[in-house]
Gaussian input, Z-matrix of N, CA and C with variables (Angstrom, degrees):
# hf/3-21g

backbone

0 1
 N
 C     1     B1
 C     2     B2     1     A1
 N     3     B3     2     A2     1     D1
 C     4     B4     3     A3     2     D2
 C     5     B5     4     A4     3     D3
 N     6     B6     5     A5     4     D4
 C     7     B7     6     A6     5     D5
 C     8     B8     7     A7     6     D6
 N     9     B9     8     A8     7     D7
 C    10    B10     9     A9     8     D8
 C    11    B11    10    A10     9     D9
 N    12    B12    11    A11    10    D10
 C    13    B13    12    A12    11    D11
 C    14    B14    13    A13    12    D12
 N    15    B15    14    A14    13    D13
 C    16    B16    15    A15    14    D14
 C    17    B17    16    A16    15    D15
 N    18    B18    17    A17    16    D16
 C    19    B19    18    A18    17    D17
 C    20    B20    19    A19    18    D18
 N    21    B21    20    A20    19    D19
 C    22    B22    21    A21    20    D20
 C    23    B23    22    A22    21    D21
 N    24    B24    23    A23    22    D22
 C    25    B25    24    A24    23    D23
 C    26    B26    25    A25    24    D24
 N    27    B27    26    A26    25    D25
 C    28    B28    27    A27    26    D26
 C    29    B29    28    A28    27    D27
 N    30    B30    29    A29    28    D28
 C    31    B31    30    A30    29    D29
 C    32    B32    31    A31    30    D30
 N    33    B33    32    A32    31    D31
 C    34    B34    33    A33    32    D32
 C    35    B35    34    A34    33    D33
 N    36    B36    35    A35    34    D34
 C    37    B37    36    A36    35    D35
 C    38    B38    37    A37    36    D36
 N    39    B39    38    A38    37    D37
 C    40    B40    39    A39    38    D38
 C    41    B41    40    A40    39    D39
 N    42    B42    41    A41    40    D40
 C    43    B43    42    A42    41    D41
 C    44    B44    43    A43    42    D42
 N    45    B45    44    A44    43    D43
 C    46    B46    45    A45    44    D44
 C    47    B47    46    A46    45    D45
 N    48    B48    47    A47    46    D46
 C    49    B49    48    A48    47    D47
 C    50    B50    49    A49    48    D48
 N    51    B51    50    A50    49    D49
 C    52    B52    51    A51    50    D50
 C    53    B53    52    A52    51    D51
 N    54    B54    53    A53    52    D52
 C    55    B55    54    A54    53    D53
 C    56    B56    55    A55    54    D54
 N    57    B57    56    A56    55    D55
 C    58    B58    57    A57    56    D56
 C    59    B59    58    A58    57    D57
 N    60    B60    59    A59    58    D58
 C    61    B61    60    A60    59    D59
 C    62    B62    61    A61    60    D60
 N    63    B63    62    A62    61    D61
 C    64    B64    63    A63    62    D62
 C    65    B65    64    A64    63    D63
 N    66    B66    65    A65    64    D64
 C    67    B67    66    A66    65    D65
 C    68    B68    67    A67    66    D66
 N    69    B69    68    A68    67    D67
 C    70    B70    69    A69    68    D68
 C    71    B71    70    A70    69    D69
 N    72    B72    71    A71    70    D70
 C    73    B73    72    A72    71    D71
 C    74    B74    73    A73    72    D72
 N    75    B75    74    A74    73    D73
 C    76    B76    75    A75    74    D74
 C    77    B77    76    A76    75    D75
 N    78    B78    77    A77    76    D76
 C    79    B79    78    A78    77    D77
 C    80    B80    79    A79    78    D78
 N    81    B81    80    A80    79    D79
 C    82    B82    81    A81    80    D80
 C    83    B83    82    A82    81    D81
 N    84    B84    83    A83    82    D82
 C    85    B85    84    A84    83    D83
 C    86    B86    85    A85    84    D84
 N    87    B87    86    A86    85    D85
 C    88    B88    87    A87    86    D86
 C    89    B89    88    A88    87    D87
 N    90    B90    89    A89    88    D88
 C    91    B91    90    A90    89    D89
 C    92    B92    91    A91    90    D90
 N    93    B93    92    A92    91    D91
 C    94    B94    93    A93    92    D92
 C    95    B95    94    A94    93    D93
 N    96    B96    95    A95    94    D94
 C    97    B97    96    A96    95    D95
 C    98    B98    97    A97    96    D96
 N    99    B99    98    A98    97    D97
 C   100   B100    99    A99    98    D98
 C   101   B101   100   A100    99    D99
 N   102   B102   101   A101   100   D100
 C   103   B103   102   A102   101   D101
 C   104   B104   103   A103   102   D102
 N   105   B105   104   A104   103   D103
 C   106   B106   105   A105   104   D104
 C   107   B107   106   A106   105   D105
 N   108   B108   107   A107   106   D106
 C   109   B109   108   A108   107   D107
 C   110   B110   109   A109   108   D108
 N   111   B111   110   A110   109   D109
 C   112   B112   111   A111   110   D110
 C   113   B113   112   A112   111   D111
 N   114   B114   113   A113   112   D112
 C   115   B115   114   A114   113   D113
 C   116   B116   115   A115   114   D114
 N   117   B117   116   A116   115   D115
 C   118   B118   117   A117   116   D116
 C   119   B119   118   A118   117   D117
 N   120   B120   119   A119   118   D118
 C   121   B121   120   A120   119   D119
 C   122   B122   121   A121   120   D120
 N   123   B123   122   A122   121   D121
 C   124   B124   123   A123   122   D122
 C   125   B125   124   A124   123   D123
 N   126   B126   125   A125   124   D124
 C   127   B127   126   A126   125   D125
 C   128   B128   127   A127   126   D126
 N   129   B129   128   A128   127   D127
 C   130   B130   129   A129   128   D128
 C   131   B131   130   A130   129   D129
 N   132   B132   131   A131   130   D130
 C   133   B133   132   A132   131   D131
 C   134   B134   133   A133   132   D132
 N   135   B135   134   A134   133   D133
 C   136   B136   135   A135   134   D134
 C   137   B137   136   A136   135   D135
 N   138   B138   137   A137   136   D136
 C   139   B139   138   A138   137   D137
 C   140   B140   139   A139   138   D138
 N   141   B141   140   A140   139   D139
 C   142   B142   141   A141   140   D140
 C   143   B143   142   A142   141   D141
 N   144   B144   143   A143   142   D142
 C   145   B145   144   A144   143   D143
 C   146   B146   145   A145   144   D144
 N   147   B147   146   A146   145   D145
 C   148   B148   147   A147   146   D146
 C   149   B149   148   A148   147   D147
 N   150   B150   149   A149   148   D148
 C   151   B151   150   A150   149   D149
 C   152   B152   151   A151   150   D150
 N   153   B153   152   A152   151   D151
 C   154   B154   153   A153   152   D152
 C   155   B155   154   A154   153   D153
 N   156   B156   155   A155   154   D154
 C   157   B157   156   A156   155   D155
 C   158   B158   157   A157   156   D156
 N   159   B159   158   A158   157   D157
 C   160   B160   159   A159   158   D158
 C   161   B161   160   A160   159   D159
 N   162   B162   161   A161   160   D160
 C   163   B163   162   A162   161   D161
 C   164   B164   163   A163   162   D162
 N   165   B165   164   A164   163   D163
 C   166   B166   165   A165   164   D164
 C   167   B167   166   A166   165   D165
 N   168   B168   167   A167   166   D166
 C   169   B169   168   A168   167   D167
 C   170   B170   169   A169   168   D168
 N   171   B171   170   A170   169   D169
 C   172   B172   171   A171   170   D170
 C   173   B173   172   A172   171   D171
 N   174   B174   173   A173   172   D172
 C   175   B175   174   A174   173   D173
 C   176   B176   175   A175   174   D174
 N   177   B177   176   A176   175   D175
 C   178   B178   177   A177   176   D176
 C   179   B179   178   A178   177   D177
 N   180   B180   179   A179   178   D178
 C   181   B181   180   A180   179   D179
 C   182   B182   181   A181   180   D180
 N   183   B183   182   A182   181   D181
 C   184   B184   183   A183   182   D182
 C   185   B185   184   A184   183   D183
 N   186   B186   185   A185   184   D184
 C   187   B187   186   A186   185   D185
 C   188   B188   187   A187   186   D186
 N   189   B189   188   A188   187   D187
 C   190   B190   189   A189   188   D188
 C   191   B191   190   A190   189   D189
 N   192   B192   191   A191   190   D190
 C   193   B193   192   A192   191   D191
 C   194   B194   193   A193   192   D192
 N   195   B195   194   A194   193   D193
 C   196   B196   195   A195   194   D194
 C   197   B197   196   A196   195   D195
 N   198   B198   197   A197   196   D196
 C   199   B199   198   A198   197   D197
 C   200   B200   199   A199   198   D198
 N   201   B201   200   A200   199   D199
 C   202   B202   201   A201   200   D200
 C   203   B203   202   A202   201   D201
 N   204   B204   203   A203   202   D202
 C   205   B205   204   A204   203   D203
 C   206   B206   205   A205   204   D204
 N   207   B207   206   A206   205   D205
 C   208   B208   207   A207   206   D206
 C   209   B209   208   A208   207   D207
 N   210   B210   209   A209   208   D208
 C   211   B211   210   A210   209   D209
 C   212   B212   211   A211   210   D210
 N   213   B213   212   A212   211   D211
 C   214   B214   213   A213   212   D212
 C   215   B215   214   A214   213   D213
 N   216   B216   215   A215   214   D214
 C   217   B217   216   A216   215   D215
 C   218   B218   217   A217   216   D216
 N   219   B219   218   A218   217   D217
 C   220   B220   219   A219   218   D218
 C   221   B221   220   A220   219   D219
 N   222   B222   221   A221   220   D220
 C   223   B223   222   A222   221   D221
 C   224   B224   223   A223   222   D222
 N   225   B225   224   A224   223   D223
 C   226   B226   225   A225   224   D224
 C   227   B227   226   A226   225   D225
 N   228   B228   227   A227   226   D226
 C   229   B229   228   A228   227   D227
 C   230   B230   229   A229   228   D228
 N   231   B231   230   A230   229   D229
 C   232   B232   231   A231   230   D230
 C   233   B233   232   A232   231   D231
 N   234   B234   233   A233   232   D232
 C   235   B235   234   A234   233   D233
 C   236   B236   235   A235   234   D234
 N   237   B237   236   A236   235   D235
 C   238   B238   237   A237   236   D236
 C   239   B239   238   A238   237   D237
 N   240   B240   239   A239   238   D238
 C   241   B241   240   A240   239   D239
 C   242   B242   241   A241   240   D240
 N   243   B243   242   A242   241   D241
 C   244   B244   243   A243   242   D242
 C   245   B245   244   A244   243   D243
 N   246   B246   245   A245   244   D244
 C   247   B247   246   A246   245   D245
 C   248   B248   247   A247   246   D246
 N   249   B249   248   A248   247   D247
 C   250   B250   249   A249   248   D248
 C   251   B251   250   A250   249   D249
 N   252   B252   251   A251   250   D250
 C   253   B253   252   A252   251   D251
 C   254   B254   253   A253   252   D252
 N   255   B255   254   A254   253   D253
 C   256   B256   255   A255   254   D254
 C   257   B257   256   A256   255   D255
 N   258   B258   257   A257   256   D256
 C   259   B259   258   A258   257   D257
 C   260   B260   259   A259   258   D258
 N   261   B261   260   A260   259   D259
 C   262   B262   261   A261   260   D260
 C   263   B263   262   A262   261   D261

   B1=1.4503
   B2=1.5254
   B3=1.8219
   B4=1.5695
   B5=1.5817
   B6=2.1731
   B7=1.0571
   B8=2.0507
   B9=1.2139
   B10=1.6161
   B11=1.2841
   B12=1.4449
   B13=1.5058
   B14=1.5522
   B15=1.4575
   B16=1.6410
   B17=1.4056
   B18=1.4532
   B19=1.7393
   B20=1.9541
   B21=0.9335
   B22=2.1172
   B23=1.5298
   B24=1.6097
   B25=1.2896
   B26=1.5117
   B27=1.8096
   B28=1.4349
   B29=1.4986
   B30=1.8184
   B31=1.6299
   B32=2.5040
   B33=0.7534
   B34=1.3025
   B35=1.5498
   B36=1.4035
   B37=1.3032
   B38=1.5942
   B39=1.2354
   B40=1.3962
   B41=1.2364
   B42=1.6379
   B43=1.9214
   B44=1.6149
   B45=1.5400
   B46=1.6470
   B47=1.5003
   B48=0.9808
   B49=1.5238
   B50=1.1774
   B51=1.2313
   B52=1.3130
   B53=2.1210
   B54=1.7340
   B55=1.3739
   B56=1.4270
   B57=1.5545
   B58=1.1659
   B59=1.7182
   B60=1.1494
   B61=1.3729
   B62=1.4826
   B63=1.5049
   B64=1.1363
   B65=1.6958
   B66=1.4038
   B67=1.5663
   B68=1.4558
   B69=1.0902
   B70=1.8567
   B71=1.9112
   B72=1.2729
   B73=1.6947
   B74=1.4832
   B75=1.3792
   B76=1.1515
   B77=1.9689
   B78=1.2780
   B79=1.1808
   B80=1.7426
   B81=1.5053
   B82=1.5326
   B83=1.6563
   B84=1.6622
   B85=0.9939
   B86=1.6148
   B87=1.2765
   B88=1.7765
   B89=1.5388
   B90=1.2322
   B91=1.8681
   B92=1.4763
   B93=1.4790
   B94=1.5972
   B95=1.8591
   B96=1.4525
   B97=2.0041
   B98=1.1113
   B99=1.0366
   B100=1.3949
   B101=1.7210
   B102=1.6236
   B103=1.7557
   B104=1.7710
   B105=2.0805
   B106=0.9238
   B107=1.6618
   B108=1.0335
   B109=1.5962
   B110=1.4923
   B111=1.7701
   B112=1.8037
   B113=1.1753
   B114=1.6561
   B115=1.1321
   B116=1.9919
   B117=1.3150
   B118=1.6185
   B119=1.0702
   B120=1.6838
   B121=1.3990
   B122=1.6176
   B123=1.1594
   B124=1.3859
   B125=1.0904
   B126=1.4630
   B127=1.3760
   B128=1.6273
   B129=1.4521
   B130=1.8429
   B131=1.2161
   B132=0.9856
   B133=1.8484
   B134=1.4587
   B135=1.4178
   B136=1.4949
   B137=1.6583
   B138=1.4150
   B139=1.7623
   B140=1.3430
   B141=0.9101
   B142=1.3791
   B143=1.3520
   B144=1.6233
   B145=1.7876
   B146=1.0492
   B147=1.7209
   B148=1.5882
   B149=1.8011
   B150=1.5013
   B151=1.1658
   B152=1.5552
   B153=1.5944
   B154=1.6805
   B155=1.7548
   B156=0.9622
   B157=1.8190
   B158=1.8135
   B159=0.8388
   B160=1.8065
   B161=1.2826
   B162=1.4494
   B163=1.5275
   B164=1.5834
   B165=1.3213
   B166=1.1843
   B167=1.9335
   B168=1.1107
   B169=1.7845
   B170=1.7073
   B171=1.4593
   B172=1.4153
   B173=1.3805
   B174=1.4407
   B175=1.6759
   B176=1.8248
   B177=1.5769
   B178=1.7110
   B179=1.9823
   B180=0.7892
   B181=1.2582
   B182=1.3966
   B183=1.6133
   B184=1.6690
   B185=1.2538
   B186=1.1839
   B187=1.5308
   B188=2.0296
   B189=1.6478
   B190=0.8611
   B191=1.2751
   B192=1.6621
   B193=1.2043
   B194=1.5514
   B195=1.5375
   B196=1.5695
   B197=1.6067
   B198=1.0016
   B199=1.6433
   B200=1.1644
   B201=1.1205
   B202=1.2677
   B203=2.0301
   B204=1.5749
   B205=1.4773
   B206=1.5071
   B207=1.3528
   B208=1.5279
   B209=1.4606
   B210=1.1543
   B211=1.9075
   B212=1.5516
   B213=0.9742
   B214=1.6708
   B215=1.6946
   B216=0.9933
   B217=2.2511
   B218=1.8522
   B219=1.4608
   B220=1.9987
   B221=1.9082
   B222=1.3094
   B223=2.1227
   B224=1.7944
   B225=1.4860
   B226=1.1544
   B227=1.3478
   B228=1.5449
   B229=1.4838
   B230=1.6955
   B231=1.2455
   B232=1.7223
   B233=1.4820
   B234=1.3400
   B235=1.2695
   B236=1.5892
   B237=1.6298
   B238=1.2206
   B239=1.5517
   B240=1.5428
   B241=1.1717
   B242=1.3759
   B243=1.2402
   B244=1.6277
   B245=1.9904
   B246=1.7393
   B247=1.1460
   B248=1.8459
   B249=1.2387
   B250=1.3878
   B251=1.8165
   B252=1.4864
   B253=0.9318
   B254=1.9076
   B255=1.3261
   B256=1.4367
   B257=1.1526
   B258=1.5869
   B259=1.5124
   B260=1.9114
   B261=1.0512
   B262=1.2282
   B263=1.4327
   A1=108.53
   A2=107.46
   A3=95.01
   A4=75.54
   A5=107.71
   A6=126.83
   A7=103.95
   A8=118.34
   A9=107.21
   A10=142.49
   A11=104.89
   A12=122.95
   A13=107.41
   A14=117.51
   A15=97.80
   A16=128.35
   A17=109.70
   A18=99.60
   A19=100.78
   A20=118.83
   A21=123.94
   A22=93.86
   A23=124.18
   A24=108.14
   A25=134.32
   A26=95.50
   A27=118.96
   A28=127.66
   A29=93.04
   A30=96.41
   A31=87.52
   A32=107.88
   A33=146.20
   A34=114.85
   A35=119.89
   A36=99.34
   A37=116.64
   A38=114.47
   A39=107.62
   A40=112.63
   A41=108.33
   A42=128.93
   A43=87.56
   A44=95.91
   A45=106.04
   A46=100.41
   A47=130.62
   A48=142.82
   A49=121.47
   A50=131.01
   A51=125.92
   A52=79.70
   A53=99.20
   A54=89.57
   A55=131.26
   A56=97.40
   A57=118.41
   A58=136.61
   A59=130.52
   A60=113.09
   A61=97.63
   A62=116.71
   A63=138.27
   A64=135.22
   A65=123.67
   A66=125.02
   A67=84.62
   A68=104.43
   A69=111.27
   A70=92.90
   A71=93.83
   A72=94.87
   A73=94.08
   A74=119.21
   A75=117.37
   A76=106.13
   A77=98.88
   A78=104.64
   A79=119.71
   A80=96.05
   A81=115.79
   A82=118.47
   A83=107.22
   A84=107.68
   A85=118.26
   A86=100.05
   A87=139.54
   A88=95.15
   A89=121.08
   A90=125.76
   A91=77.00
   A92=146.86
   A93=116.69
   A94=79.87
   A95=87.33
   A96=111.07
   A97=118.81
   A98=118.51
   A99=149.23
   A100=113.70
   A101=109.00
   A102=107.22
   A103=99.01
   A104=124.72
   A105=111.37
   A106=135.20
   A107=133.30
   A108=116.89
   A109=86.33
   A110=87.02
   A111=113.41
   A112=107.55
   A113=119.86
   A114=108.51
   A115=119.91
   A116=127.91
   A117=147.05
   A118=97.62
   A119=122.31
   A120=154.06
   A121=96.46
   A122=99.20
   A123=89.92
   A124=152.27
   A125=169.69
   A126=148.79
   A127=108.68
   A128=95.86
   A129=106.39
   A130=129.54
   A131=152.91
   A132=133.54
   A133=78.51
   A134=131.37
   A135=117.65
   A136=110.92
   A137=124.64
   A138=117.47
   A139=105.67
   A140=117.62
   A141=146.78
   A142=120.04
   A143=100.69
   A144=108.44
   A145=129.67
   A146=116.71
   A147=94.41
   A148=85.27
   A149=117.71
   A150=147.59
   A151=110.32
   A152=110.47
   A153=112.47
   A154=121.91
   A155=119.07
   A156=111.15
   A157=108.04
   A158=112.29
   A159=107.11
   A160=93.40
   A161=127.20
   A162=125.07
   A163=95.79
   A164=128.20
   A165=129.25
   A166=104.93
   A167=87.16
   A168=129.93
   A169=117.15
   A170=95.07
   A171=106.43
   A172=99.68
   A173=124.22
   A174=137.33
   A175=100.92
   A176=86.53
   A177=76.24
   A178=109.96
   A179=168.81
   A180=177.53
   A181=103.43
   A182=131.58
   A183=117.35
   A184=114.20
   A185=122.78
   A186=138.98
   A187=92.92
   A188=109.92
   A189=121.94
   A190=145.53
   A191=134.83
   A192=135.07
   A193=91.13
   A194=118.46
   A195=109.91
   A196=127.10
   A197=122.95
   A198=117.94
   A199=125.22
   A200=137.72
   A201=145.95
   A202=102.00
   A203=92.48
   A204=112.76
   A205=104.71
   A206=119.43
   A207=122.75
   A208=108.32
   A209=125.30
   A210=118.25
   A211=102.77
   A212=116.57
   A213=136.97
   A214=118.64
   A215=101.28
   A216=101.01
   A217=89.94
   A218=83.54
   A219=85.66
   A220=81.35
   A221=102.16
   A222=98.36
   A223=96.89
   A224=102.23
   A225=110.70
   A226=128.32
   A227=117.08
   A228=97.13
   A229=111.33
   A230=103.27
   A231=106.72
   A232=95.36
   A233=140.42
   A234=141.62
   A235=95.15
   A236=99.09
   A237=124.63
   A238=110.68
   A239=140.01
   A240=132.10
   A241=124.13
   A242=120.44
   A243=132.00
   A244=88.06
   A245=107.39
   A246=121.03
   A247=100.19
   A248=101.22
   A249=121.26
   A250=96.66
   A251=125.78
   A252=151.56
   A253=93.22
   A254=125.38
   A255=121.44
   A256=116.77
   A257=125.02
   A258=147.88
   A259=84.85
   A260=136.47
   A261=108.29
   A262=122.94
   D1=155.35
   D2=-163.41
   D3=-77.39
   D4=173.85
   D5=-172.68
   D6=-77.68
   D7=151.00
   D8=-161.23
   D9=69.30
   D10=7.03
   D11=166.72
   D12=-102.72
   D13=-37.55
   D14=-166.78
   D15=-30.23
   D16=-36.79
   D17=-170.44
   D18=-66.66
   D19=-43.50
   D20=157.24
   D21=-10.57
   D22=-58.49
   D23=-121.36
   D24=-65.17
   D25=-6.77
   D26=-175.53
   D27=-111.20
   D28=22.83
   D29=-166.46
   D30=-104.77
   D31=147.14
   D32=166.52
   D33=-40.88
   D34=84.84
   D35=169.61
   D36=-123.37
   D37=171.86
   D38=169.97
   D39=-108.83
   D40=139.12
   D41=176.31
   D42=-80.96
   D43=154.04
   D44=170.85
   D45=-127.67
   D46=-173.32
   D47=148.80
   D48=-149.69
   D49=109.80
   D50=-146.27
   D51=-122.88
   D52=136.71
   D53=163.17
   D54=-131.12
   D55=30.24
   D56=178.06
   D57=127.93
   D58=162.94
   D59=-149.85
   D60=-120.23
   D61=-153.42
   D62=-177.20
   D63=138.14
   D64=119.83
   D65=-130.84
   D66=-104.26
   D67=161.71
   D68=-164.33
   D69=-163.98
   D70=-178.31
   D71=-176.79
   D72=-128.30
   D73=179.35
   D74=-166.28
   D75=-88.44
   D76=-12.68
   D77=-178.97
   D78=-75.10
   D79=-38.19
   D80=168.90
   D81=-60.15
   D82=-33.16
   D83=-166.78
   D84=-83.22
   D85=-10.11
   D86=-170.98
   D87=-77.70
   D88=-36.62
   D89=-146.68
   D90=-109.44
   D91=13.38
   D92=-167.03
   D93=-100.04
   D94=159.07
   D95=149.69
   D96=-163.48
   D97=-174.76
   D98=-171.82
   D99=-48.38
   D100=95.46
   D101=-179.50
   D102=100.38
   D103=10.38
   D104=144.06
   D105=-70.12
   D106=169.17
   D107=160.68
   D108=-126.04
   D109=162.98
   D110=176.23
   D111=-120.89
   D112=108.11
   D113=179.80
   D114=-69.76
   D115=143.02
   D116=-162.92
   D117=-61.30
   D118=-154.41
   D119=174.26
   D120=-137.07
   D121=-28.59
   D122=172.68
   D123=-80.73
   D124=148.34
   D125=167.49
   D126=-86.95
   D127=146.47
   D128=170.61
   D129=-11.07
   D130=67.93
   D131=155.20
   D132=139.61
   D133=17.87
   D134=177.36
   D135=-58.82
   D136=172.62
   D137=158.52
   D138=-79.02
   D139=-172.95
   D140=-170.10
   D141=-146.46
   D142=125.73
   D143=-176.23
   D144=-66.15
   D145=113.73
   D146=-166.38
   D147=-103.35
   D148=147.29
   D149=-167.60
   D150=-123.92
   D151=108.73
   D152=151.79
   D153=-78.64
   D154=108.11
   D155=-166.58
   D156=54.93
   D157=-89.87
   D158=-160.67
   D159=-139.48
   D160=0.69
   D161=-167.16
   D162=-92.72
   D163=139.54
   D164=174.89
   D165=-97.09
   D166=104.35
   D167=-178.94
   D168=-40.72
   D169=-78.41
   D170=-171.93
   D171=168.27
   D172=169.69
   D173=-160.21
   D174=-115.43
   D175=142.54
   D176=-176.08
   D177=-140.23
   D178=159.10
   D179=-73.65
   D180=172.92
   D181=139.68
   D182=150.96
   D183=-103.29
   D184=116.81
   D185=-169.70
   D186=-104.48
   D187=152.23
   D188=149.82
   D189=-113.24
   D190=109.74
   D191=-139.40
   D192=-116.26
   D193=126.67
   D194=-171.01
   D195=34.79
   D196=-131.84
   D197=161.67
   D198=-81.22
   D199=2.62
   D200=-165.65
   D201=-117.52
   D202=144.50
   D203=175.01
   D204=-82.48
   D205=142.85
   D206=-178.46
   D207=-149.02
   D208=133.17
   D209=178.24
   D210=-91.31
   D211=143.64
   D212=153.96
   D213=-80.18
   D214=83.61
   D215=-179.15
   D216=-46.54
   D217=134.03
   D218=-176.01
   D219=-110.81
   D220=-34.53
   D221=-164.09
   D222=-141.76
   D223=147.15
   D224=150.58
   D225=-99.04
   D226=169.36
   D227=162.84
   D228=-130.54
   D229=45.27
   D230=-155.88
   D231=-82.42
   D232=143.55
   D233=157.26
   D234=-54.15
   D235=138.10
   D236=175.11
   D237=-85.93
   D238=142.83
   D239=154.01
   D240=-60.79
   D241=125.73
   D242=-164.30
   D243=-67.44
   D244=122.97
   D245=172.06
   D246=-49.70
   D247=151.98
   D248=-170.79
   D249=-102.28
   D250=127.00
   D251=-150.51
   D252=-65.33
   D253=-178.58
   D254=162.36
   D255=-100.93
   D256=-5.77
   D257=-166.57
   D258=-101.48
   D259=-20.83
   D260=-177.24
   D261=-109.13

C-alpha cells in the first residue's frame, strides 16, 4: 500500500472494466435487438480499462480459468513512492 493510505485500507471500492465505447443516437439505440453487434473503439486483443470510481486504474487481459471469466492486471497506473535517498 502507498505510504499514508493505510487508514483507506478498509473502505469499499468498486473495480470496473470497461472494454470500450461507442456513440450512437437515441434513435439508433431504439432500432438495436437481440443477435445485433456494436462495433468498439477498440481493436481485437486490445486491454481493457480497469477503473477505481472514475480514476483510470490500470489495464487488464480476460483470461479464462475453468468456466469462469477472470482478468490478468497486464499494467498499473498507481503513483509510485519516490525511492528514499541513501543519505536518509
Amino acid at each position: 500500500m502507498l505510504p499514508g493510505l493505510e487508514v483507506f485500507s478498509d473502505v469499499p471500492v468498486r473495480l470496473e472494466l470497461r472494454i470500450g465505447c461507442r456513440g450512437n443516437t437515441l434513435d439508433g439505440i431504439a432500432r438495436l435487438s437481440t443477435g445485433d453487434t456494436i462495433t468498439l473503439d477498440r481493436p481485437a486483443g486490445d486491454s481493457l480499462d480497469l477503473y477505481v470510481g472514475d480514476l483510470l486504474f490500470g489495464a487488464a487481459e480476460v483470461v479464462v480459468v475453468e468456466d469462469r471469466l477472470h482478468v490478468r492486471i497486464t499494467d498499473l497506473f498507481l503513483a509510485q513512492p519516490a525511492e528514499k535517498s541513501a543519505a536518509a
